[in-house]
N, C-alpha and C positions, 0 to 999 in steps of 0.2 A: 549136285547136292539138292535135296529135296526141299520144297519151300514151305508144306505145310507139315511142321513136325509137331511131336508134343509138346516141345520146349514152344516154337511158336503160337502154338495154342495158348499154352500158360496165360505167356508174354501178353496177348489178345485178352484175354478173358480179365486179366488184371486191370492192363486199361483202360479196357470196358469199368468197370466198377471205380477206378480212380476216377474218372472222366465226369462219373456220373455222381459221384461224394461232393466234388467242390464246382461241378456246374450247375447242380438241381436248388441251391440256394439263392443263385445270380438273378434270377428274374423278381423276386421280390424281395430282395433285397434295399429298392428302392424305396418302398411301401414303409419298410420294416423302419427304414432310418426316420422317415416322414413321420413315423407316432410316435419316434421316440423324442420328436420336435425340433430336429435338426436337417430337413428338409432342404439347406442352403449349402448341405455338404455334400449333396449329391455325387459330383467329381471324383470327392474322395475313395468312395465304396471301392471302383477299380482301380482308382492311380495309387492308390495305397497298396492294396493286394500285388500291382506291377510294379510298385519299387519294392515289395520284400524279395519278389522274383527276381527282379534284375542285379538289385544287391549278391544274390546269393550266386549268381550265374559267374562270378568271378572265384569264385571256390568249385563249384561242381564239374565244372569241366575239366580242373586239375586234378578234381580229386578224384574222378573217371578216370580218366587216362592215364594215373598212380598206383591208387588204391582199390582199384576195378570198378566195373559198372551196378553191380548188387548191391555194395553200400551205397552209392548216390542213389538206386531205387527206392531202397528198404526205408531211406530218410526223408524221403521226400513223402510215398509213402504214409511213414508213421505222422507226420504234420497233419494229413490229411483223417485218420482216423483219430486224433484228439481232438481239433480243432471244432467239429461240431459240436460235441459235449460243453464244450468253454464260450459257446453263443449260446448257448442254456443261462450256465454259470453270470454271463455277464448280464443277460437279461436281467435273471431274479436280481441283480443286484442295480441293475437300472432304476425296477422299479420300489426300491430302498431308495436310491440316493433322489429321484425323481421327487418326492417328498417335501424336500429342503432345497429353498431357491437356492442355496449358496454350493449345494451338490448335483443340481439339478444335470450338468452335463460331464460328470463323471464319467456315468454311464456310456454317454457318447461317445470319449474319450478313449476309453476302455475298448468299447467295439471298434471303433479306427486302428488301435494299436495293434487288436486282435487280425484286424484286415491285414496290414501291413506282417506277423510273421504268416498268419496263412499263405499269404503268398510263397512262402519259402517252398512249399509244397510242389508246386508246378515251376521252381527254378532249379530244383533237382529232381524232380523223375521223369521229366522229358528228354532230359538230356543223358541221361543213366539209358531209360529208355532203347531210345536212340540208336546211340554207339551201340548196346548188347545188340542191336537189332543186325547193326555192319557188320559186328563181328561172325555173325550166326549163318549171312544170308552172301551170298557170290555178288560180285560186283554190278554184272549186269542182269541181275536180276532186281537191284537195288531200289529201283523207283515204284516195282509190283510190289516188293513185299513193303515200303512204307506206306503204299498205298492203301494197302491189306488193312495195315497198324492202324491206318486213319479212319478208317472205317469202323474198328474197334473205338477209337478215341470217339468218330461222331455219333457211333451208338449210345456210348455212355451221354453224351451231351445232348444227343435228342429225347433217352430216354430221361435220362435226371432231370431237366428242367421242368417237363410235367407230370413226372411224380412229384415235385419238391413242390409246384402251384397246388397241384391237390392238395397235398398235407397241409399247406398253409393256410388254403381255403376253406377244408374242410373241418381239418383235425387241430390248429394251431399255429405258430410259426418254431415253439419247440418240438413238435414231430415234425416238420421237414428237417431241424437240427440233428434231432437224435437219428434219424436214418440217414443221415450225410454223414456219421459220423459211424455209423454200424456197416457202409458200403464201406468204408476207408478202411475198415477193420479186414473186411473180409478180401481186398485187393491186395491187404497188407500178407495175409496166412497165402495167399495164391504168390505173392513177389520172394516171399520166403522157401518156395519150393524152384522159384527159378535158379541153374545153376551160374560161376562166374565164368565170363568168355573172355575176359584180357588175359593174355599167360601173363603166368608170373606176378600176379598182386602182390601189395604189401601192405600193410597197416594204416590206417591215415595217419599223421604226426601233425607236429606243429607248424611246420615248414609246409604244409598244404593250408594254412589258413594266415599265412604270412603273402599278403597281395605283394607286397614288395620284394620277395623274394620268386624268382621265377615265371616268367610267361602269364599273364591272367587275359591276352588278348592270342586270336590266330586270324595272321592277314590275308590270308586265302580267304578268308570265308565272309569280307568285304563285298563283295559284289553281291554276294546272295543280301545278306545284313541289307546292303542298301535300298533293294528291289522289295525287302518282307516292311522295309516302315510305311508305304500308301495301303497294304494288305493288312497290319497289324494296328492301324490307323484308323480305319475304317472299321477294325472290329472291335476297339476300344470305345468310336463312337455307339457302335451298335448296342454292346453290353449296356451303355449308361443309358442314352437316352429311346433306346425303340420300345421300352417296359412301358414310360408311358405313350409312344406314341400309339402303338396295339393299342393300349387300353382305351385311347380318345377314340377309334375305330369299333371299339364294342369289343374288344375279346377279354372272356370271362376268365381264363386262365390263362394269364399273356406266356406260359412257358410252351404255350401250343406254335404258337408262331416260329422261337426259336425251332421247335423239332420240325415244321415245314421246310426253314432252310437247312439246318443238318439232315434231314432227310435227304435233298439235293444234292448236299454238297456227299452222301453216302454213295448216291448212285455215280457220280462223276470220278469217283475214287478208284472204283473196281476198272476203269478203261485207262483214266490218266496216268495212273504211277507208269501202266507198262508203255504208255505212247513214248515218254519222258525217255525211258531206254531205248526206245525205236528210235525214234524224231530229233532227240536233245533235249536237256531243260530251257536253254533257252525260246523255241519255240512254243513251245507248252506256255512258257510263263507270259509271252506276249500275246497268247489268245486268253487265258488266265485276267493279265487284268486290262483286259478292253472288256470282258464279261464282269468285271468287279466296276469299270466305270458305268457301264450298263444298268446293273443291278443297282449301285447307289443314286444311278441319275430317275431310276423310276420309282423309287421310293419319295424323292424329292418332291414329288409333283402326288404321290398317291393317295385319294382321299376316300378310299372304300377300300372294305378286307381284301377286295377281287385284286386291285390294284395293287396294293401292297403285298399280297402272295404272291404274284408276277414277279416285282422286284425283288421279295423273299428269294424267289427260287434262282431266278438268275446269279444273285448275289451267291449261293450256296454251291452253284455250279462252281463257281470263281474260286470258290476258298477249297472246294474237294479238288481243282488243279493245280493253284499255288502251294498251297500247303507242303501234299507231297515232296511236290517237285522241289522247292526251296529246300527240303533238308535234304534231297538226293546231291541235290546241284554245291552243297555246302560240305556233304562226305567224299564228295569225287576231288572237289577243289581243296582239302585238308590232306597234310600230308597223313602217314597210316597211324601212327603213333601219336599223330593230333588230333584223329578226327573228334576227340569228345570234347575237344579244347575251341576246336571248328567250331561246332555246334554251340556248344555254349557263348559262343560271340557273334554268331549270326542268333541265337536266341536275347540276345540283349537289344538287338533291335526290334525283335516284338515286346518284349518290355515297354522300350520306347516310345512306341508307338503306341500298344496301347493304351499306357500309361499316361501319356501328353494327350492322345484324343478323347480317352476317358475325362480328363479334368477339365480339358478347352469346352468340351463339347457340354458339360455338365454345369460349369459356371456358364456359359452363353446359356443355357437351355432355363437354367433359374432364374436367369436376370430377365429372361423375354424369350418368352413359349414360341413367339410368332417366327424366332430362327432358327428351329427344326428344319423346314426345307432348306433352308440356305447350308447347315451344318453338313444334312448328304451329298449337296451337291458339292460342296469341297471336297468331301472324298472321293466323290466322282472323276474330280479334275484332277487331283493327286495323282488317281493311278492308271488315267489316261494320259497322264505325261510321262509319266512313268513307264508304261509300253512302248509308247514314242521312243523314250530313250534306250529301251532296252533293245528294238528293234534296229534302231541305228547302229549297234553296235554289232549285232548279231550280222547282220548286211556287210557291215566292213570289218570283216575277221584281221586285217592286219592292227586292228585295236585290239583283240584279245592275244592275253599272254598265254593262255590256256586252253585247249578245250575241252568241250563239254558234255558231246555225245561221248553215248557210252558204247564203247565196241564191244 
């Protein structure tokens, strides 16, 4: 079976444009909360956005592996092409309520809340994603072509974060919204020509949004889940607080920075995915994150742009290994008929993670600037133990119930 088809193009091309709607906002999004004088909620920008995702990851993966993988696209998706229009919307009305001490954080309010379903966006189309990706592509070719997909996903994320700094700098912070919101549109008319790959779909019903009716967990896909919290960790700190530490370094458009490390993490993508079928995931993931303690430990200490692109890049390398590999290592260990189910519970641990380091990282960084270095190097040590553990395990194969290479 051919790996680069038109369907996979689509598939690519869509990503590309979803990646780039609700990553091209994240870098100044920091800024944005700061004028509207709630500067102390910092935290929240990501831990909000990553509990709409994690919430919803208990329906989309049923509703994949039910109702097929095009509606959990097409809805994830469409979230993503309103929601820039409605950070317009809530603006103008900020600055109304802004006005009146006793409405003053309405507005604030309002934008939090809006975090919180945006996130719904990226807890159903990566996991819709995903699965259509297993369903389309042979087993062992599995780690190339997610690798492929990430490369897609980090294009939109290197490129959307500075185009979205321009806009903001130059033109406003509603032209970076309204074009976050016109790329959602157009990833949206491309996910609508993608066809379905579960046989046999049905309708969604109610009984797909009844948690307590049916499976909302898959325990296979535990070990991956566990190994993505120091990786998902680390990139929840990253989102909240590296906005402003680029900025104390002099960069004029901190969404530059982000695209040095996706940059990175682009070029490690095109080699990893297929090592991961060669080698195993587990090996992959234990050089994955000794490069991810690597990269957070020279950020820790880096007090020039030079210094800090170093640990950029290393860190980039890190997430273009893990990445893959973790949803390869989460479709092989899911049974076939669960794999969306898989995925979406190895997807709640980057929730989790980023979700919890977005907040820790965000209240510590408000209360006292001066534990920035101390914040990286916790993630450093995270996911240096974290290889530790994973290596041990991998050494004494009579602890795994399963494996992992892929024949």
């Amino acid at each position: 079976m051919k790996l680069f088809t038109p369907t996979f193009g689509l598939l690519c091309c869509s990503t590309i444009l979803f990646m780039a709607s609700f990553g091209m906002i994240m870098p100044e999004l920091p800024e944005y909360l700061a004028k509207m004088g709630a500067s102390h909620l910092l935290g929240y920008i990501i831990g909000l956005f990553t509990l709409g995702a994690f919430i919803s990851r208990f329906f989309s993966g049923r509703i994949a592996d039910r109702a097929g993988r095009r509606v959990v696209m097409v809805f994830g998706t469409s979230v993503a092409a309103i929601a820039g229009f409605i950070y317009v919307l809530v603006g103008v009305m900020h600055e109304k309520w802004s006005a009146d001490p006793d409405t003053a954080m309405w507005g604030v309010w309002m934008f939090l809340i809006l975090r919180t379903l945006h996130g719904l966006s990226t807890g159903f189309r990566p996991t819709g994603t995903s699965a259509f990706l297993t369903d389309i592509i042979p087993k062992k070719r599995r780690g190339e072509a997610l690798g492929y997909l990430g490369v897609a996903g980090n294009a939109g994320m290197a490129g959307g974060p500075a185009l979205g700094s321009y806009l903001a700098v130059e033109y406003g912070y509603d032209a970076m919204f309204i074009a976050s919101s016109v790329l959602g549109i157009i990833a949206l008319l491309f996910t609508l020509k993608l066809p379905e790959s579960l046989p046999n779909p049905r309708r969604v019903n109610l009984d797909d949004l009844n948690i307590f009716k049916g499976g909302i967990l898959e325990k296979s896909a535990w070990p991956a889940a566990f190994f993505l919290l120091p990786v998902s960790a680390a990139f929840g700190v990253f989102l909240t607080i590296t906005p402003d530490f680029v900025d104390a370094l002099g960069y004029k458009y901190k969404g530059l920075f982000n695209t040095i490390i996706v940059a990175a993490s682009i070029l490690m993508r095109f080699v990893a995915g297929r090592a991961s079928d060669k080698y195993g995931r587990e090996p992959l993931l234990v050089i994955g994150g000794f490069l991810l303690f690597i990269g957070m430990g020279i950020m820790s200490i880096a007090t020039t742009k030079f210094t800090a692109a170093i640990g950029g890049v290393v860190y980039g390398f890190s997430i273009g290994i893990n990445m893959p590999t973790i949803f390869a290592w989460t479709a092989d260990l899911a049974p076939k008929h669960k794999i969306a189910l898989g995925l979406s519970t190895m997807l709640m641990a980057l929730e989790i993670g980023i979700g919890g380091g977005a907040f820790i990282s965000g209240t510590l960084f408000a209360a006292n600037h001066e534990l920035l270095p101390s914040i990286y190097l916790f993630c450093a040590v995270f996911a240096g133990i974290s290889s530790c553990v994973l290596w041990f395990f991998y050494r004494n194969p009579n602890l795994k119930k399963s494996p992992t290479k892929v024949e």
